[in-house]
C-alpha positions in Angstrom: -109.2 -50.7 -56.3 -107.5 -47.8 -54.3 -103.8 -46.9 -55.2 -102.9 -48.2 -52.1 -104.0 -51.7 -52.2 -102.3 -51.6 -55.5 -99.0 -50.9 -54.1 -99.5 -53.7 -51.4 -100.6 -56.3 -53.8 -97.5 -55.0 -55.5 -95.3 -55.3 -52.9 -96.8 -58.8 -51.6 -95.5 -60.1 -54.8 -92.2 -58.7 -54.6 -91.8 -60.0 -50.7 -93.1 -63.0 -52.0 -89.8 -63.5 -54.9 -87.4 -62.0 -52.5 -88.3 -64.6 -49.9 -88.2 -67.6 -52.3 -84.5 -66.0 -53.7 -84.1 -65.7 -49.5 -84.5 -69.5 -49.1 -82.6 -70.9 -51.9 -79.7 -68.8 -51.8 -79.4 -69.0 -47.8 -79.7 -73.1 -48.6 -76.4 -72.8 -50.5 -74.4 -69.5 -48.7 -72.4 -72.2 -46.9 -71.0 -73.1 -50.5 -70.4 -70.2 -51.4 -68.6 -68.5 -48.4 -66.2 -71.4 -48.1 -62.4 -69.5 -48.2 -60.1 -71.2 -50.7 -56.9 -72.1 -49.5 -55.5 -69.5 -46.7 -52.2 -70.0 -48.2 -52.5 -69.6 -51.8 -49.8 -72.2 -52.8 -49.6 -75.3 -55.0 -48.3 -78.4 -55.5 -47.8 -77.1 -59.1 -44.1 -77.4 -59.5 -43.9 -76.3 -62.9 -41.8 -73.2 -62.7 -43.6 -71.5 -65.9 -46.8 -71.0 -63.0 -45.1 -69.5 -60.3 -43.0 -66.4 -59.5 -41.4 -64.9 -57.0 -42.3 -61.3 -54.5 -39.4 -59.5 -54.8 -39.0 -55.9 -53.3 -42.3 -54.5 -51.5 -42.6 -50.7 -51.3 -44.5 -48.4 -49.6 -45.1 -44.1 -50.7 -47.0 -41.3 -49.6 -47.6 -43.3 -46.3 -46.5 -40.4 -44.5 -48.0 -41.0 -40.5 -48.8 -44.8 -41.0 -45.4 -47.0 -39.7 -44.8 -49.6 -42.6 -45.4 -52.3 -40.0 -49.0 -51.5 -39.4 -49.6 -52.0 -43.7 -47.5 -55.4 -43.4 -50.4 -56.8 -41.2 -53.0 -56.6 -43.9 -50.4 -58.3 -47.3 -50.8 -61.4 -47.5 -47.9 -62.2 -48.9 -44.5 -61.1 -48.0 -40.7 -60.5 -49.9 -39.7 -63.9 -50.9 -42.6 -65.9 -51.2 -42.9 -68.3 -54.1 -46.4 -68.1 -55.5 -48.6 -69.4 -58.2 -49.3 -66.7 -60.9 -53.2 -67.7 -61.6 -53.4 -66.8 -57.2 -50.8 -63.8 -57.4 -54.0 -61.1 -58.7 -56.4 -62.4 -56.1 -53.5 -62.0 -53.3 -52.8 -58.6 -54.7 -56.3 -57.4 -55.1 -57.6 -59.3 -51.6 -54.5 -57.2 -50.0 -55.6 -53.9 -51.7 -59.0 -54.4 -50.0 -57.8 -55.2 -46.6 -55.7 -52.0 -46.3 -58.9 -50.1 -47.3 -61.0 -51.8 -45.1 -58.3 -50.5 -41.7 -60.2 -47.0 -42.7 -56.4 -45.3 -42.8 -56.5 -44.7 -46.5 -59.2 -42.9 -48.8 -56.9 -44.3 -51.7 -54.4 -47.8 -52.5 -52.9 -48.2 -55.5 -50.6 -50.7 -56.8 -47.9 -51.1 -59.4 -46.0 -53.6 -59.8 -42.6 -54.4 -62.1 -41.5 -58.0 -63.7 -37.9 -59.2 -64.1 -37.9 -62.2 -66.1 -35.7 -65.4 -65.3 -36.0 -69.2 -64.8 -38.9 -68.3 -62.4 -40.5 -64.1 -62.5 -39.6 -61.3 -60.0 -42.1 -59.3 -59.0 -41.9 -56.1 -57.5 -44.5 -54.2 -55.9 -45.0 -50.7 -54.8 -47.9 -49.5 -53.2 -49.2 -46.0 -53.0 -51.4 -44.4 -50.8 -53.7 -41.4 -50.1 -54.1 -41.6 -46.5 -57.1 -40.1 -44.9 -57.1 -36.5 -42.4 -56.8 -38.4 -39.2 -57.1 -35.7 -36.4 -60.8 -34.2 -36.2 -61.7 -32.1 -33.7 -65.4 -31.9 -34.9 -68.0 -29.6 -33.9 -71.3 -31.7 -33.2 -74.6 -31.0 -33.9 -76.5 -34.6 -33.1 -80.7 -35.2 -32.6 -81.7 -36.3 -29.2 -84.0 -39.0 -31.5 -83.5 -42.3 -32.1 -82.7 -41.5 -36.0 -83.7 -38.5 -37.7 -86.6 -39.3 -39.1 -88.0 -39.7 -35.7 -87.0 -35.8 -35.3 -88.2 -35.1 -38.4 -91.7 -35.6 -37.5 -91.9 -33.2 -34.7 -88.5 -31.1 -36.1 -88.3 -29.6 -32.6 -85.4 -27.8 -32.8 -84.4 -28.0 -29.0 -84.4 -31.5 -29.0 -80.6 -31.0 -30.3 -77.2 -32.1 -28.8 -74.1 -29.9 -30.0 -70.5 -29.8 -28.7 -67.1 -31.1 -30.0 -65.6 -34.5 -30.6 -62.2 -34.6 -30.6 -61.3 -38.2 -32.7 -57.4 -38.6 -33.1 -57.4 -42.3 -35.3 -54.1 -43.8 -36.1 -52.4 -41.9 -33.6 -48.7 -42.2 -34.2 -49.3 -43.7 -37.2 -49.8 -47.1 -35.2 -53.5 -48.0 -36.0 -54.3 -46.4 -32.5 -58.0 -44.3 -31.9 -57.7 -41.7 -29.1 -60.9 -39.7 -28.9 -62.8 -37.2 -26.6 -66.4 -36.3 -26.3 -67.9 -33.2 -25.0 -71.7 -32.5 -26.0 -74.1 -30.4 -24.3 -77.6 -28.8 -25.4 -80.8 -31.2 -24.7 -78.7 -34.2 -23.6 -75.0 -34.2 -22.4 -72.3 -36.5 -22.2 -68.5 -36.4 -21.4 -66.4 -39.0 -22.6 -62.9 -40.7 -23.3 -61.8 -43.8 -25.5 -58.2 -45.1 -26.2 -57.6 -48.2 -28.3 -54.3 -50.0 -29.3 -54.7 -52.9 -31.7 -51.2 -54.2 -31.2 -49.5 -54.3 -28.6 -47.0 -57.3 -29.2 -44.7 -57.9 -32.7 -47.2 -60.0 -34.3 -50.0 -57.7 -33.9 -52.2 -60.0 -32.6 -53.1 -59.3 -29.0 -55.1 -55.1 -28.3 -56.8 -53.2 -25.9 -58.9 -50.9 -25.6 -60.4 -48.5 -22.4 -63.4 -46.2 -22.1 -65.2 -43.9 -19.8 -68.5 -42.0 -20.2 -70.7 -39.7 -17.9 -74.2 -38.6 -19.4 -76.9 -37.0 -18.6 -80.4 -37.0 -20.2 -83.6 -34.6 -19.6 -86.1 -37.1 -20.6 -86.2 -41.1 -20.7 -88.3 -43.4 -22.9 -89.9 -45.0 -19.6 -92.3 -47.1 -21.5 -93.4 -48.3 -25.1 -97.1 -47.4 -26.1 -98.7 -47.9 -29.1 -95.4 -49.1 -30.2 -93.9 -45.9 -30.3 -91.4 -44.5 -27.2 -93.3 -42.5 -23.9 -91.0 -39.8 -22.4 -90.9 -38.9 -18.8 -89.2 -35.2 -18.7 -88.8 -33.4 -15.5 -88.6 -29.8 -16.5 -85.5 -27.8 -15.2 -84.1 -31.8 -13.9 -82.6 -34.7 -15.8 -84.0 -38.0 -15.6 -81.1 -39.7 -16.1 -77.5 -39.8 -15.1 -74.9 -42.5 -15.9 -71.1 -43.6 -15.6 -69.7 -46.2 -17.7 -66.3 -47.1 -17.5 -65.1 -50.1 -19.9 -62.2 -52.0 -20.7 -61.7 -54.4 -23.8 -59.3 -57.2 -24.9 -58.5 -57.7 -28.5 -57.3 -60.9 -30.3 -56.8 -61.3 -34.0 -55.5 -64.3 -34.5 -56.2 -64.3 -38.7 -56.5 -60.9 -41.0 -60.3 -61.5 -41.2 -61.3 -62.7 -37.2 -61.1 -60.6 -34.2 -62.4 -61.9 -30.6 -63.4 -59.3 -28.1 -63.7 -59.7 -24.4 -64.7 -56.6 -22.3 -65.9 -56.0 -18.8 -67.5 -53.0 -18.0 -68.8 -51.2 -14.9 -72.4 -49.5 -14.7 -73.6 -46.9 -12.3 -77.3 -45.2 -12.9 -79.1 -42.7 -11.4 -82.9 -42.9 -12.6 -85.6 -40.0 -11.5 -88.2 -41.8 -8.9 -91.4 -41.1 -11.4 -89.8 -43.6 -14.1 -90.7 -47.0 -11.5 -94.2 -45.1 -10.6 -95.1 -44.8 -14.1 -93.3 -48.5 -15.4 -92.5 -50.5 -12.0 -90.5 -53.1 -14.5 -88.4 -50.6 -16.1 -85.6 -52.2 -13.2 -85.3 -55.6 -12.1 -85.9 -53.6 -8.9 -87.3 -50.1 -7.7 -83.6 -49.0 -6.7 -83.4 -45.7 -8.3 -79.6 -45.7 -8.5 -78.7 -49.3 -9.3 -75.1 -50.4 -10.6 -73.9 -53.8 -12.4 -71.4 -54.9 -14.1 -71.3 -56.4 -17.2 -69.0 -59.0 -19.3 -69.3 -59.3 -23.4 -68.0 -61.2 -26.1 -67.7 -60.7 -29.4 -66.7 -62.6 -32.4 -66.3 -61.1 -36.1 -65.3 -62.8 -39.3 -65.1 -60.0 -41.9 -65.2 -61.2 -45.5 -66.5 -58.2 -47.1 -64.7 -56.8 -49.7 -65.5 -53.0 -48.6 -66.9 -52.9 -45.2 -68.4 -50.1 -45.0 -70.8 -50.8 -48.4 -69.8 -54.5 -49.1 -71.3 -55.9 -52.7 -69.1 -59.2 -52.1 -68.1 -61.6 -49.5 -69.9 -62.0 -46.3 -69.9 -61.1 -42.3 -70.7 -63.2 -39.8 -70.7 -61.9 -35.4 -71.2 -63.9 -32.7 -72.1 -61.4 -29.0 -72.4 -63.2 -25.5 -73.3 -60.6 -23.0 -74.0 -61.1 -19.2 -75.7 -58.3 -17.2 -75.3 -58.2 -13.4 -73.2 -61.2 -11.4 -75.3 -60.3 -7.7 -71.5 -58.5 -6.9 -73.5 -55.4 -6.0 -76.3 -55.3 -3.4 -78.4 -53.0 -4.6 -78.8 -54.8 -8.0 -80.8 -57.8 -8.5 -79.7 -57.8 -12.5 -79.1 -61.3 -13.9 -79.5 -61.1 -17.7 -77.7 -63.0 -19.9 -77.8 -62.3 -24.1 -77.0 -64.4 -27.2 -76.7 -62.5 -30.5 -75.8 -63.4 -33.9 -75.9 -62.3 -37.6 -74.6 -63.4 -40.9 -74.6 -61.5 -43.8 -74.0 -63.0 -47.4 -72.8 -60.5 -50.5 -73.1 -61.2 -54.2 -71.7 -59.5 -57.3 -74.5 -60.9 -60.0 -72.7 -59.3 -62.8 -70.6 -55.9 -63.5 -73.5 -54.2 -62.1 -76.1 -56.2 -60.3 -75.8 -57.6 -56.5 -77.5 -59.1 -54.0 -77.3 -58.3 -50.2 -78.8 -60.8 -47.6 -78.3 -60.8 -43.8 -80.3 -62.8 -41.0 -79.8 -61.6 -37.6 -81.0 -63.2 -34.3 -81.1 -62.4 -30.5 -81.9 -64.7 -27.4 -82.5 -63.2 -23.8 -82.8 -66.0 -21.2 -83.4 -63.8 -17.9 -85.9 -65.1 -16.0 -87.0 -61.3 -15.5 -86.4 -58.5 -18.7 -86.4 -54.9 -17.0 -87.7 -52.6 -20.1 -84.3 -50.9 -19.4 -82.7 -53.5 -21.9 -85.6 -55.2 -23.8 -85.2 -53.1 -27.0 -85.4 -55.0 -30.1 -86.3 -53.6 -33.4 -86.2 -49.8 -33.9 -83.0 -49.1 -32.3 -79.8 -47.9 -34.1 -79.1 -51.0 -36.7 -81.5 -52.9 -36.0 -84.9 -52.1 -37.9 -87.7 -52.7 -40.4 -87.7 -50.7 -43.6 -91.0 -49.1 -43.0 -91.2 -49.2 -39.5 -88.8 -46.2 -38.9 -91.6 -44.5 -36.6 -91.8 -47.6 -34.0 -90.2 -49.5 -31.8 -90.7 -53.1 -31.0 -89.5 -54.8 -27.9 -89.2 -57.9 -26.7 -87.5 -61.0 -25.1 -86.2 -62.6 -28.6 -85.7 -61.5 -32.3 -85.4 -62.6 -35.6 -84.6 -60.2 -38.5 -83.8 -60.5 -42.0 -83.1 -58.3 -44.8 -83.2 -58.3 -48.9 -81.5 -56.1 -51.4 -81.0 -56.1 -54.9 -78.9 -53.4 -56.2 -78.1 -51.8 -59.6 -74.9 -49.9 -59.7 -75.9 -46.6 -62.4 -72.7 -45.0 -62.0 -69.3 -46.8 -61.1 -66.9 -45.7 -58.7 -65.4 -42.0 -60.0 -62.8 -40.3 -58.8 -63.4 -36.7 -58.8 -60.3 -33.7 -58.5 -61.8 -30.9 -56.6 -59.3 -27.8 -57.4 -59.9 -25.2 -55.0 -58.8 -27.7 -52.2 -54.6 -28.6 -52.3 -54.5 -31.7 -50.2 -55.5 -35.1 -51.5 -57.0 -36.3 -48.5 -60.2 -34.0 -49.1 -59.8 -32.6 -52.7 -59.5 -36.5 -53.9 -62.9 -38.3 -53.6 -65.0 -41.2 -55.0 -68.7 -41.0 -55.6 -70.9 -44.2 -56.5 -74.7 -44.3 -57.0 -76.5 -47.6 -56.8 -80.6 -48.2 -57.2 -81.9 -51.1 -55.1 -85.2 -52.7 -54.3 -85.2 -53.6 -50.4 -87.6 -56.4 -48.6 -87.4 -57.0 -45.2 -89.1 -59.0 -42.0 -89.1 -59.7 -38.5 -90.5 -61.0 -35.6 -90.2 -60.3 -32.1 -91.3 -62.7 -28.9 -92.7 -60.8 -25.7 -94.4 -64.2 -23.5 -95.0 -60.5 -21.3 -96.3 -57.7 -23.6 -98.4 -55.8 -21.5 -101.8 -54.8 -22.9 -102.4 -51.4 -20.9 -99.8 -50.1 -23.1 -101.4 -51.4 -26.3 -98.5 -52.3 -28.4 -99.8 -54.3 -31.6 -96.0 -54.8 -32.9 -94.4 -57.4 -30.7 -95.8 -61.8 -31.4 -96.6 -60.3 -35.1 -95.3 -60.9 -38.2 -93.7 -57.8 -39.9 -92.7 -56.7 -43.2 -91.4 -53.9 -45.3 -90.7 -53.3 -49.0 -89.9 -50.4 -50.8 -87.0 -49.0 -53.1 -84.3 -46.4 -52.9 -81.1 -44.7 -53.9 -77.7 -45.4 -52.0 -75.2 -42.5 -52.6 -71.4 -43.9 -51.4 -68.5 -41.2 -51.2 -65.2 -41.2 -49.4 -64.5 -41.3 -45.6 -66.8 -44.0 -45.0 -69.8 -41.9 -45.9 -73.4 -43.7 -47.0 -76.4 -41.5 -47.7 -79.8 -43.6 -48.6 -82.6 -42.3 -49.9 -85.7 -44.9 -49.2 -89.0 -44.8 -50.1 -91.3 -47.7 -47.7 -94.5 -49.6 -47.7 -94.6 -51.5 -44.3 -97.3 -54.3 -43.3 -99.9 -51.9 -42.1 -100.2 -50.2 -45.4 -98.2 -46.9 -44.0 -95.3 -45.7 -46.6 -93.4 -42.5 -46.9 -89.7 -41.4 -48.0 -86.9 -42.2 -45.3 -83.4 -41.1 -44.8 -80.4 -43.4 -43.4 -76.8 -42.8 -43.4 -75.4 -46.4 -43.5 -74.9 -49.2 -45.8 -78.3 -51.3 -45.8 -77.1 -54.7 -44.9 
């Protein structure tokens, strides 16, 4: 028996457990994620049980306005509250300042004053994060960069500068600027205010982007992108120009509704070589397009959750016949739900099933990408590309935490908000599958990928540091029998 069938034998087995701990623990996540009590009052009126938020202080919050860091307590000066809820307020509180992405550090202290019901004071203390970045880029025209890896064609590279100004005026606000040239090239603008009314409910948010690319995936063959490039032209040219409405009616839920305008220029070649990469062959169509989005963030970090759970809703409607020279009419249903659990000190397991509809009557290949694309992949798979009318994805991961979260002093930088980081290490075992529906796949371009059913397995090494930062090191068996080491810079699930 060959070393190879070994490891598939292997890893049959392990998909096998992961989707058995899949079905029983999905059969009881709506348990589990029930919230207790938004509140976090009793009936209790013995007076031994309860005390009192006194004084609430803030330090070292030197840009953000006091007002912003009110939003996320959940509590405020005065409230009477029982003492067994008081820690899970305090911590829950902790984690939703952390998870706004101002601070790389919240702690808190708090002070007792004894009586016929307990005082409690709190202070707070923060190491907020560097928040104006103008950033020299240096980006891969690829999909992910083990795509680039393959060919490591070093013109294939974006650079320029992104200028990302986040919570401008110490009001939760994100102002940023994009200039990148090289292979492809894009100018760009983005403003968003979270609150614009006292109770920090109501946001909005506007965008505009021009870009320009020298080659355009026209087609998938063999499962893996074709490129038209027109030497000394580009292929593409597009202006987007968006603008967003925010509600967040609770701490955890936020409801999105933007309408955005589309304008495209494609080169004339891409319909010759893929007539249904357009609903029709109008090299420079426009649309516009209407979204919404709904979030409820449980997640106790968000950007590496081991507890809690997400779950998005995304309605999206492409093209309402405004414009004559667009015959778009696709409409989108998306959803995923992610379930986090702490198994012991060290030990967690990470879950998430996402899901996508497309009910147009017609999919232009412009917007039939399903698996392979940004978030949305197979462990394994990191080479292809599957597209298709619908999805269904899940993922598995069990993770072992070998070193906790340490702080670590560097000396020979003064300021806190770099010289003060964290660094985590966690080992995981990984399992995922998927399936994608194409009624349409086209045989000429011999794509095996889409009406099958896929898998990948494997193990890895997630290294988590400050700023948001997530560096995984994977190693992957997929269905076909291919493997190989992989490199992602996000939190698996």
């Amino acid at each position: 028996m060959t070393l190879l069938k070994l490891q598939t034998d292997c890893f049959r087995k392990i998909r096998l457990i992961f989707t058995l701990f899949s079905l029983l623990l999905f059969s009881f996540s709506g348990i589990l994620g029930q919230e207790s009590p938004a509140s976090g009052f009793s009936e209790n009126n013995d007076a031994d049980q309860k005390i009192i938020v006194g004084q609430i202080r803030f330090e070292k919050n030197k840009t953000t306005r006091s007002g912003i860091i009110y939003r996320e307590l959940l509590f405020n000066s005065g409230d009477t509250i029982d003492a067994d809820v008081w820690e899970r307020l305090l911590k829950q509180s902790r984690l939703n300042l952390l998870n706004t992405s101002l601070f790389n550090f919240v702690d808190i202290e708090t002070s007792r004053t004894e009586g016929e019901m307990p005082v409690v004071d709190v202070v707070f203390s923060f190491v907020e994060r560097w928040y104006l970045w103008p950033v020299p880029v240096v980006e891969l025209a690829d999909r992910n960069f083990n795509e680039w890896w393959r060919t490591k064609d070093l013109s294939r590279i974006n650079f320029g500068l992104i200028l990302n100004h986040q919570n401008f005026r110490g009001r939760k606000e994100s102002l940023q600027a994009v200039m990148i040239g090289g292979y492809n090239q894009s100018l760009g603008i983005a403003y968003s205010k979270p609150n614009i009314n006292r109770a920090q409910t109501i946001g909005l948010g506007f965008g505009a982007t021009y870009s320009r690319r020298r080659e355009v995936a026209y087609a998938t063959k063999n499962d893996e992108l074709a490129y038209y490039d027109d030497p000394g032209r580009f292929s593409f040219k597009g202006f987007d120009i968006n603008t967003s409405l925010l509600y967040r009616p609770l701490i955890h839920h936020r409801h999105i509704l933007t309408l955005q305008y589309s304008q495209y220029i494609f080169s004339d070649t891409i319909y010759k070589l893929n007539p249904h990469y357009f609903i029709s062959s109008n090299s420079k169509p426009n649309f516009l397009s209407l979204i919404y989005e709904f979030r409820s963030d449980y997640r106790n970090l968000k950007y590496y959750p081991t507890d809690g759970y997400y779950f998005d809703l995304r309605i999206s409607k492409q093209g309402f016949g405004i414009f004559q020279n667009s015959k778009l009419n696709v409409f989108d249903i998306a959803s995923a739900f992610k379930k986090y659990f702490t198994l012991s000190d060290r030990w967690y397991l990470l879950m998430g099933v996402s899901v996508k509809f497309s009910l147009a009557d017609r999919q232009p290949y412009f917007m039939s990408s399903s698996l392979g694309y940004k978030y949305d992949f197979i462990r394994g798979y990191e080479y292809y590309v599957v597209d298709g009318r619908h999805t269904a994805l899940t993922k598995l991961n069990l993770k072992y935490r070998i070193l906790e979260p340490t702080i670590i002093h560097l000396p020979f930088i003064p300021t806190e908000k770099f010289g003060k980081l964290h660094l985590s290490l966690y080992l995981g075992m990984h399992s995922d599958m998927g399936y994608v529906y194409e009624p349409n796949n086209n045989n000429e371009f011999n794509n095996k990928l889409p009406n099958s059913f896929l898998w990948g397995n494997g193990f890895g090494l997630d290294v988590v540091t400050y700023y948001d930062q997530v560096m995984r090191i994977e190693y992957s068996i997929n269905r076909k029998g291919e493997h190989g080491v992989f490199l992602h810079f996000l939190a698996p699930i």
